[in-house]
VEXDREN-2710 file (C-alpha; in Angstrom, 1 decimal):
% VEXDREN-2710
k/r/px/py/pz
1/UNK/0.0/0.0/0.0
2/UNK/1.7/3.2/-1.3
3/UNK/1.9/6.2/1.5
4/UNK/1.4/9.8/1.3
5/UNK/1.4/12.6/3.8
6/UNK/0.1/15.7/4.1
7/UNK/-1.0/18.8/6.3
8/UNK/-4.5/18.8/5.1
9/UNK/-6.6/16.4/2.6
10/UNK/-9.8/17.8/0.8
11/UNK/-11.9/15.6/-0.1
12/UNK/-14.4/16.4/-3.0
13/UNK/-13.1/18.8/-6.0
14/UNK/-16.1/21.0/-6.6
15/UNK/-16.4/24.5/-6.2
16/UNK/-16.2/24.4/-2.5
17/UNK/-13.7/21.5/-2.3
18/UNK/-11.4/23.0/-4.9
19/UNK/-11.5/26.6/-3.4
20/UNK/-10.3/25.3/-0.4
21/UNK/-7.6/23.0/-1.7
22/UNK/-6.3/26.2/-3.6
23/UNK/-6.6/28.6/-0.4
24/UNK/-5.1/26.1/1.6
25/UNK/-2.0/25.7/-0.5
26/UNK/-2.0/29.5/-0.8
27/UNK/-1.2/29.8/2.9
28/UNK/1.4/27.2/2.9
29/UNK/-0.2/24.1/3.5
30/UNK/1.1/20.5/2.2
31/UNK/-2.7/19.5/0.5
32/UNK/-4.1/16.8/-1.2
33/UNK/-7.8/17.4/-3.5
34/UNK/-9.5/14.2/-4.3
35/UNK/-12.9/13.5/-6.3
36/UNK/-14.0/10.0/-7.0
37/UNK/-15.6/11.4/-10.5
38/UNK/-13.7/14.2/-11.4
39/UNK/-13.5/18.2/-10.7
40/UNK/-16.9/19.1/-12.5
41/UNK/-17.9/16.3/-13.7
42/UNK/-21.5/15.9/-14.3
43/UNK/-23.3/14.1/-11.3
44/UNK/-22.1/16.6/-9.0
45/UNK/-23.9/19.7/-7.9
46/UNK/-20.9/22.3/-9.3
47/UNK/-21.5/20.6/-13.0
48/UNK/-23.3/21.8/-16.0
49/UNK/-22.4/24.8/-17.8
50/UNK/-23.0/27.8/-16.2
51/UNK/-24.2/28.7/-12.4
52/UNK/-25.5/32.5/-12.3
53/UNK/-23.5/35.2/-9.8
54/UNK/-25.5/37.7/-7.9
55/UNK/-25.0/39.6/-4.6
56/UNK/-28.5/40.1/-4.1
57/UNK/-29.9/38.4/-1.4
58/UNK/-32.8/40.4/0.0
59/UNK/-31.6/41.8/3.8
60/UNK/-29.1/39.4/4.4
61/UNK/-25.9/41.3/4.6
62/UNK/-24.0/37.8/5.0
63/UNK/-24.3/36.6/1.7
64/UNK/-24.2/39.6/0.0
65/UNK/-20.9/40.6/1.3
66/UNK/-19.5/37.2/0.7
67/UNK/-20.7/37.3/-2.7
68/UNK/-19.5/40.9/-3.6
69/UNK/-16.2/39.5/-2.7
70/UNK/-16.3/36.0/-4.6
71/UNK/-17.0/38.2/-7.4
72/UNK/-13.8/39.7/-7.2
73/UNK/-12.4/36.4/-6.7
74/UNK/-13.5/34.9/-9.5
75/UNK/-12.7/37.7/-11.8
76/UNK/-9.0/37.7/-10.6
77/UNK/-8.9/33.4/-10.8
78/UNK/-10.1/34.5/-15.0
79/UNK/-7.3/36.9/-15.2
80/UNK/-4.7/34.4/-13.7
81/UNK/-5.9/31.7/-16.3
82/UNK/-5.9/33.4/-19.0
83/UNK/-9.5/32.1/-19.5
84/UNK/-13.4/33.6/-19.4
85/UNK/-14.8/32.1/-16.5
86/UNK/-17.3/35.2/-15.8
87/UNK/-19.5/36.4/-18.6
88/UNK/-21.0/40.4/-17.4
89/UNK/-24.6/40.2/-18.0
90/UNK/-26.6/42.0/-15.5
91/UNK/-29.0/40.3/-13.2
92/UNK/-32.6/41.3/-13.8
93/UNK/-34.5/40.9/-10.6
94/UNK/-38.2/41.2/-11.9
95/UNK/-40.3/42.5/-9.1
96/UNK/-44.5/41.3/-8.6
97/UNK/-46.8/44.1/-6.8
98/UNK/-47.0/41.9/-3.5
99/UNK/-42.6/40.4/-3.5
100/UNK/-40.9/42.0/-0.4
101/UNK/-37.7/40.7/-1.7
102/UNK/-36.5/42.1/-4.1
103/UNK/-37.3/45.9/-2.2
104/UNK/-35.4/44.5/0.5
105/UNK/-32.4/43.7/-2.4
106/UNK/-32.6/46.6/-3.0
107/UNK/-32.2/48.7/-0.2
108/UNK/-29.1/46.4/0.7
109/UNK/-27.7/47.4/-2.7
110/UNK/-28.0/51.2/-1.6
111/UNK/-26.6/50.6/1.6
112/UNK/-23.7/48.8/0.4
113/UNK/-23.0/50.8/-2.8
114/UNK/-24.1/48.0/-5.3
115/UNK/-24.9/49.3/-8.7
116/UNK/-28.1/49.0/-9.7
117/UNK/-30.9/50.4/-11.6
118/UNK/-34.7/50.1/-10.8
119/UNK/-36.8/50.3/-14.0
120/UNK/-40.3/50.6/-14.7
121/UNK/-42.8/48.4/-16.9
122/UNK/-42.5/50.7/-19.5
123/UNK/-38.6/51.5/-19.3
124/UNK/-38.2/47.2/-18.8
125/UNK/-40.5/46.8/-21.8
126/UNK/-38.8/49.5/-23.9
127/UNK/-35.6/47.5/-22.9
128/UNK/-36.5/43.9/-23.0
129/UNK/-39.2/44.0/-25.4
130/UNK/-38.3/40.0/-25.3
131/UNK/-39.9/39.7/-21.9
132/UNK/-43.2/39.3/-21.0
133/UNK/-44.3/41.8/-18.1
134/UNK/-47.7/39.5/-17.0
135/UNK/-48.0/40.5/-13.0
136/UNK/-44.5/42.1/-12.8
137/UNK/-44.5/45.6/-11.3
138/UNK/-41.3/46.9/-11.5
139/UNK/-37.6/45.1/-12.2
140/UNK/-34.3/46.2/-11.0
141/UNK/-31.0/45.2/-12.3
142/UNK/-27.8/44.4/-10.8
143/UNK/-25.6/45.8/-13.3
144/UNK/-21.9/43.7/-12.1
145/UNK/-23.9/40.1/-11.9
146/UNK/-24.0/37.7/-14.8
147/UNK/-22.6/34.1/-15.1
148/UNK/-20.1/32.0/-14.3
149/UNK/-19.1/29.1/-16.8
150/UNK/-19.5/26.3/-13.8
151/UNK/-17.6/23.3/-15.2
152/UNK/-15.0/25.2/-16.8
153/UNK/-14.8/27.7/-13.4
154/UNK/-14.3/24.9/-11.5
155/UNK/-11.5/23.2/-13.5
156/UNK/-9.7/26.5/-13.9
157/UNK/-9.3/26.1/-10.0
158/UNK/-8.1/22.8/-9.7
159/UNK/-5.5/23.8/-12.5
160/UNK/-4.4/26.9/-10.7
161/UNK/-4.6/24.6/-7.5
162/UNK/-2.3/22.0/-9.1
163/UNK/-0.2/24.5/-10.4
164/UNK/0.8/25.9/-6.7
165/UNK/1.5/22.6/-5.5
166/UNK/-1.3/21.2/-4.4
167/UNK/-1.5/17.0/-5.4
168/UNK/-4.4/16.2/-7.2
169/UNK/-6.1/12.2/-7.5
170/UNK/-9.3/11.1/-8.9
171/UNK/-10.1/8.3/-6.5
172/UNK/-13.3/7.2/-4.1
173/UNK/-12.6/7.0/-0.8
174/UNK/-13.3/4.0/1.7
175/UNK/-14.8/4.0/4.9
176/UNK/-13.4/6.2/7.8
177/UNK/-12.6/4.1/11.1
178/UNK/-14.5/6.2/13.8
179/UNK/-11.8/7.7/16.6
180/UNK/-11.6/10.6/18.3
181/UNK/-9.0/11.6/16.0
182/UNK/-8.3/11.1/11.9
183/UNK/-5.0/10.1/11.0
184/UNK/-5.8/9.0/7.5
185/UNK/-7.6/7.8/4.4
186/UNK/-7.9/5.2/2.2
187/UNK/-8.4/5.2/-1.2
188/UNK/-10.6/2.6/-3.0
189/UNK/-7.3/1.3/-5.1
190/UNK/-5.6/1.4/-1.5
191/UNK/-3.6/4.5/-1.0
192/UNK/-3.4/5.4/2.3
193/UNK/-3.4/9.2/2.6
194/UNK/-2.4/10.6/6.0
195/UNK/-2.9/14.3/7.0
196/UNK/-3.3/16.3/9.6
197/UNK/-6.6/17.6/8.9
198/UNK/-9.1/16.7/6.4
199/UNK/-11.8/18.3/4.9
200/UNK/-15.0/16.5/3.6
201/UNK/-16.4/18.8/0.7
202/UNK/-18.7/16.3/-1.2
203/UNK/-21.9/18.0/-1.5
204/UNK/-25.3/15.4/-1.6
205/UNK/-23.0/12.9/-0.8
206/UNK/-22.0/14.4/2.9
207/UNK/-24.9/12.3/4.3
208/UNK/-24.0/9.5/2.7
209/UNK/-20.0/9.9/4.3
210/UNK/-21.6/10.7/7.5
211/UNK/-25.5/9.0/7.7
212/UNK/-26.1/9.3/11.4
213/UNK/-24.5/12.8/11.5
214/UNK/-26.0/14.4/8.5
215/UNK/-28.5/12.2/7.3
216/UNK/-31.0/14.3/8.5
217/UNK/-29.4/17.7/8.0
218/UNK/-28.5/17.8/4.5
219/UNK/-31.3/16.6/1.9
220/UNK/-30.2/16.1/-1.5
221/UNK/-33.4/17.8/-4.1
222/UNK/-33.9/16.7/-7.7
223/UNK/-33.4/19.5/-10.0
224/UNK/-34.0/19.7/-13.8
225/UNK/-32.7/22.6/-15.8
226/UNK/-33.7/23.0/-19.6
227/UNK/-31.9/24.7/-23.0
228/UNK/-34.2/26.3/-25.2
229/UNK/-32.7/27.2/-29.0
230/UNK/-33.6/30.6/-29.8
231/UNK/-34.9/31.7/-33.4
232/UNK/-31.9/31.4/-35.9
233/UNK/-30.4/34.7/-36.7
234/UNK/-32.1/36.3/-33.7
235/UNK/-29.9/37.7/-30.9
236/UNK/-32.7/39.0/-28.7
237/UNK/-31.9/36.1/-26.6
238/UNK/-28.2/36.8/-25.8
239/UNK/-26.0/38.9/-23.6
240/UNK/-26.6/41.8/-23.8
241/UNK/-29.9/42.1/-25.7
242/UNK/-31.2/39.9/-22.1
243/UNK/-29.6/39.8/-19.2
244/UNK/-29.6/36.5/-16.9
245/UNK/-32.9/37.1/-15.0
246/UNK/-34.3/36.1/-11.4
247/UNK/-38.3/35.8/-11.2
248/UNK/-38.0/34.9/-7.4
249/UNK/-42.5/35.3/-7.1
250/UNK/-42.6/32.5/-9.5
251/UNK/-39.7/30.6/-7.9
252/UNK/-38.1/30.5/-11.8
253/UNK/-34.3/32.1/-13.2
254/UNK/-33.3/31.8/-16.5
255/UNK/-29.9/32.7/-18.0
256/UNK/-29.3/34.3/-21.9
257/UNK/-27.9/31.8/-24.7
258/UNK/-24.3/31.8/-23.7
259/UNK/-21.4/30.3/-25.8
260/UNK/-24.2/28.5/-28.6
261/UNK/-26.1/26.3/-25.3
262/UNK/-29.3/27.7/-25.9
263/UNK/-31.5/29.9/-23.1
264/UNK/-31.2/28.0/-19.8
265/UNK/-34.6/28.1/-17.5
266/UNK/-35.6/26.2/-14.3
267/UNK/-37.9/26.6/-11.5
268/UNK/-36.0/27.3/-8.6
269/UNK/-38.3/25.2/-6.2
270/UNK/-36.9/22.3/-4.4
271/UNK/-37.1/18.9/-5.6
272/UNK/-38.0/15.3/-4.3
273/UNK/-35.2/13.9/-2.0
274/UNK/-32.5/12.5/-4.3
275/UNK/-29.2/9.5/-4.7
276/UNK/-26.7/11.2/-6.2
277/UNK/-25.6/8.0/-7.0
278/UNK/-28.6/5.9/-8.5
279/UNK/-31.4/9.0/-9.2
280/UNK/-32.8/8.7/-12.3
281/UNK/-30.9/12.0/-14.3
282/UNK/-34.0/11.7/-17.0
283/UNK/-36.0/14.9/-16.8
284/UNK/-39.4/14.5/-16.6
285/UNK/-42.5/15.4/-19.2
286/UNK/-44.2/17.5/-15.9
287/UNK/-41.1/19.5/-15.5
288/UNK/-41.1/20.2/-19.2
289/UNK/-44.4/20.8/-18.9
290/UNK/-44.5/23.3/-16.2
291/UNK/-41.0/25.4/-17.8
292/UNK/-42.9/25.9/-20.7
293/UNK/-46.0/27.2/-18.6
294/UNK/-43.5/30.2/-17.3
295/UNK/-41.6/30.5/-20.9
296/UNK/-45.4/31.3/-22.3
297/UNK/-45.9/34.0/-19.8
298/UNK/-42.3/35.3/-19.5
299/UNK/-40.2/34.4/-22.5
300/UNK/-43.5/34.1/-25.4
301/UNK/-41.5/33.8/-28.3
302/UNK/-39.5/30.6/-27.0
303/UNK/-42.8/28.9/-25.6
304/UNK/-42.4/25.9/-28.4
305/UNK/-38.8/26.5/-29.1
306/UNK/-37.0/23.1/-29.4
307/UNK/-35.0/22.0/-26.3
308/UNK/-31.9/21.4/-27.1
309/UNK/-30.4/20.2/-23.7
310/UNK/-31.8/19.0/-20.2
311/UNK/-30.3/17.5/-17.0
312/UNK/-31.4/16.5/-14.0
313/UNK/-28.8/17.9/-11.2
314/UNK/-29.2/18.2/-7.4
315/UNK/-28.7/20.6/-4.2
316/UNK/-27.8/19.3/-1.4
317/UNK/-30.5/21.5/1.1
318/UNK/-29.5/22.5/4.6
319/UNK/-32.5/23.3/7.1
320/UNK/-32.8/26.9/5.6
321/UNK/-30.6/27.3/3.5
322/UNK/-27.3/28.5/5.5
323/UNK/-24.1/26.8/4.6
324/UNK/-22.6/23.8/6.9
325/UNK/-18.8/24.5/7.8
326/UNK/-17.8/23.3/11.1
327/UNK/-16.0/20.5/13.5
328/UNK/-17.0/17.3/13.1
329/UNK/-18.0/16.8/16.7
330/UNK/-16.2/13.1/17.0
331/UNK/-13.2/14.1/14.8
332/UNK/-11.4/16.7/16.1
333/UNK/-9.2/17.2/13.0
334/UNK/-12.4/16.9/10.8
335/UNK/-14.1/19.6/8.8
336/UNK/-17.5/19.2/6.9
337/UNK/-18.0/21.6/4.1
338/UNK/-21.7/21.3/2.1
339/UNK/-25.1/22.4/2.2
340/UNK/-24.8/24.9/-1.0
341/UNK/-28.7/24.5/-1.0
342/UNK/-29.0/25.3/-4.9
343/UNK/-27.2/29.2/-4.1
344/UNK/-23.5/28.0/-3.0
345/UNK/-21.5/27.8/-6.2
346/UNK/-21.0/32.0/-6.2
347/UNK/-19.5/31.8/-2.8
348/UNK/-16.9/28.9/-3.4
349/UNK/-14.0/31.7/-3.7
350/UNK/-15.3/32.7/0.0
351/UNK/-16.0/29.8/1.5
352/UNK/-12.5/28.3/0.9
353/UNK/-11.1/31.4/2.6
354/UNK/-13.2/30.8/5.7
355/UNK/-12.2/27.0/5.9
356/UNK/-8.2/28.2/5.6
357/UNK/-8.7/30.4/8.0
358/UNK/-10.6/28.1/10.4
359/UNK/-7.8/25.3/9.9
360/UNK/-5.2/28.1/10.5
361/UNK/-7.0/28.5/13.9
362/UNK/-7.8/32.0/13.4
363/UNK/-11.0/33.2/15.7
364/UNK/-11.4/36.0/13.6
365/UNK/-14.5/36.1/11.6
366/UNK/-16.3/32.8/12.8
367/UNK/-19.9/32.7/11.5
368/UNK/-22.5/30.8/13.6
369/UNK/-25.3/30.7/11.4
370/UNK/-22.6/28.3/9.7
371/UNK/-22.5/25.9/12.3
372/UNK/-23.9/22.1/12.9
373/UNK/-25.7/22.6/15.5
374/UNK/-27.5/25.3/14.0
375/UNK/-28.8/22.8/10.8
376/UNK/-32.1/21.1/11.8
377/UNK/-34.0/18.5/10.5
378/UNK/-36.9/19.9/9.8
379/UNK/-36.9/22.2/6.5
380/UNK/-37.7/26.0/6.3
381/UNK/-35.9/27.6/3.6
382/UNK/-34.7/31.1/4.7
383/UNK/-31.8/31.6/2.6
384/UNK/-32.3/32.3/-1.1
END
């Protein structure tokens, strides 16, 4: 059995997983980043093509912040690869008479100097004649959001990751040996990993890792996402002619045609409970059915357009939404990263900063809304 050693092993290369492997090694650390599939690959929750970026988040300061900053991350990671990881398109937050949260988005915006612009019906029709204004009142945009090209954002980290030091293996991992401390890993072809910490970033399959821990905490939610083909030779459909848009009343988001995939849409409502392992990744005719419904009202012209794409993914849904990063309470050296609840890819730059800087032992900036004992079993969806 071949040996390695390291200060810290990451477990899970998606967008949390590989943010932290890459602050980690930024700080100094001897790390390790292993996935079992591969950085996003396409039955994890950071695949797929493109995640949209937003700091809006009604009231909520705490995601806001943390978003305003993983923007800046992101654009610098694009810059360092030489690569276009984050496409400018606005965020089109379309307000109904009787939706408190987009007023509240907006009076975070104003208080932490976030450009945006409200808009009228007739200004957003005069605009985005594209869009159908059925029950909207007013819209605002965000003018820095837009998109981030998730698969290819994801591997761009892992490269840069790789490329300061940090060892990289495609591998599963076996089952840990409960003590009171973790001394190492094995790998299903039988490496044996040691470390002196290790962090367990492995989205909807957390509870599977850690069933009588998490199994009730985190709830992985089947999600389908469809690609509509827009009219040959028309260019209403892409950036900038429509921005990526957030319909939060009718729990639906939709994102331009970007790079030739087609409009993306889904209803931002969460799924039955999901295996991330065995689910059926077929969408179904009802889901189909129901995207069309909102395309008719909001999007008429694409209401029979073709799909050209459609997955099934998953979040992996804490209690209300808050992220889990904590202390595993019977491994002392253990960390458990998750719970992106369908809103976490954004904040990956973030969230690897906080889990450096926990492992560093730094007090400094400890969130408890982030903690396990805070994540219930019973669901009420806060966070958004």
């Amino acid at each position: 059995m071949s040996e390695s050693t390291y200060d810290v092993a990451v477990v899970g290369a998606g967008v949390f997983g590989a943010w932290t492997a890459y602050q980690l090694r930024r700080t100094g650390k001897r790390v390790v980043l292993i996935d079992a599939q591969g950085a996003g690959n396409s039955l994890s929750s950071s695949g797929d093509q493109s995640r949209i970026i937003r700091t809006g988040y009604g009231g909520d300061e705490l995601y806001t912040r943390s978003a305003l900053r993983s923007l800046q991350l992101w654009r610098d990671l694009s810059a360092q690869a030489e690569e276009t990881l984050f496409h400018k398109t606005g965020v089109l937050w379309l307000a109904h008479e009787d939706d408190p949260y987009p007023i509240r988005t907006r009076e975070t915006f104003h208080d932490l100097g976030i450009p945006f612009e409200k808009l009228t019906t007739s200004e957003l029709g005069q605009r985005y004649p594209q869009i159908g204004l059925d029950r909207i009142s007013w819209a605002m945009l965000e003018i820095d959001g837009g998109i981030l090209s998730a698969r290819k954002a994801v591997q761009a980290v892992v490269r840069e990751a790789i490329r300061l030091g940090v060892e990289y293996f495609e591998e599963a991992v076996g089952p840990l040996t409960p003590k009171s401390n973790l001394d190492h890993i094995v790998t299903k072809s039988g490496r044996r990993i040691s470390a002196g910490s290790f962090v367990f970033a492995c989205g909807p399959w957390l509870p599977k890792i850690f069933p009588d821990l998490l199994a009730g905490r985190i709830q992985p939610t089947r999600q389908e996402v469809f690609y509509f083909a827009a009219p040959a030779g028309n260019q209403s459909f892409t950036s900038p002619a429509l921005p990526t848009w957030i319909d939060f009343k009718d729990e639906a988001y939709g994102l331009p045609n970007l790079e030739g995939h087609g409009v993306k849409v889904a209803i931002d409502r969460h799924g039955p409970p999901f295996d991330p392992d065995n689910g059926n990744r077929v969408v179904t005719e009802e889901g189909l059915v129901e995207v069309r419904k909102y395309l008719a009202a909001r999007l008429p012209e694409l209401k029979d357009a073709p799909v050209i794409e459609a997955r099934v993914c998953q979040y992996e849904n804490t209690s209300n939404g808050d992220f889990l990063i904590d202390c595993h309470p019977e491994f002392e050296n253990v960390w458990l990263v998750g719970g992106g609840s369908g809103h976490g890819f954004k904040h990956g730059p973030v969230v690897g900063e906080y889990v450096a800087a926990r492992i560093e032992g730094s007090k400094e900036g400890i969130e408890p809304r982030f903690s396990l004992r805070t994540k219930a079993s019973e669901y009420q969806r806060e966070v958004y």
